[in-house]
C-alpha positions, 0 to 999 in steps of 0.5 A, a space after each residue: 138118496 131119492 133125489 140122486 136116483 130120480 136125477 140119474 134117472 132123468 139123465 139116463 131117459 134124456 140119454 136114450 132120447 138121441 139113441 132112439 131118434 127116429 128118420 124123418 122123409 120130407 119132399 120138396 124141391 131143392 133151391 139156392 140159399 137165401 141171397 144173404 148166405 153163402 153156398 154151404 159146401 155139403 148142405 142143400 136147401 129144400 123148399 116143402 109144398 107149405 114153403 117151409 124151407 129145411 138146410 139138409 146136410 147131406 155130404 154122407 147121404 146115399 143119392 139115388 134116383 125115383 123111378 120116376 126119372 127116366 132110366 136114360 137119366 139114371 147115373 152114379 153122383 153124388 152131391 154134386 148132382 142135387 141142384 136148384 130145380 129138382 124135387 126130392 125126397 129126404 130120409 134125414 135125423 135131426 140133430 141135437 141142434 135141430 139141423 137134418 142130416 140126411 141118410 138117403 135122397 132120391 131125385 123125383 124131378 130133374 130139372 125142366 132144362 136137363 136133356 
């Protein structure tokens, strides 16, 4: 009896765990996949400061623009708009697999050649 409970009880916490999963913003620029992969459509590859490197999903995400980018840049995309050279801010959940899905990008940076 008390090992049925306890066992129901762990499931329900392990449960919960993804119901309660919390956003996590990271920063850093985006970049071109490792050479020995292909351009996942709707994934972008963001290098952190510390050279960690996160793929990030983000087909769904809201792109918007920092203010940091002058308003003359600003303009509605989508993912189409994030390319290598941009630094970025990435509100994201991971999943259970351990891969960011992420909810909001903003451009900080464009890119040094973009007029």
């Amino acid at each position: 009896m008390w090992n049925r409970a306890i066992a129901v009880l762990n499931l329900l916490v392990l449960l919960a765990g993804s119901v309660w999963a919390v956003d996590g913003t990271f920063q850093g620029k985006v970049i071109d996949p490792p050479s020995n992969l292909p351009k996942p459509q709707g994934w972008i590859y963001v290098q952190g400061r510390n050279h960690m490197l996160r793929r990030v999903e983000v087909s769904h995400a809201s792109i918007v623009f920092s203010n940091s980018v002058p308003d003359s840049q600003h303009r509605k995309c989508g993912v189409e708009c994030l390319t290598a050279g941009q630094e970025v801010r990435v509100t994201a959940e991971q999943d259970h697999s351990g891969e960011w899905r992420a909810k909001r990008i903003e451009i900080i940076r464009l890119t040094s050649n973009r007029t």
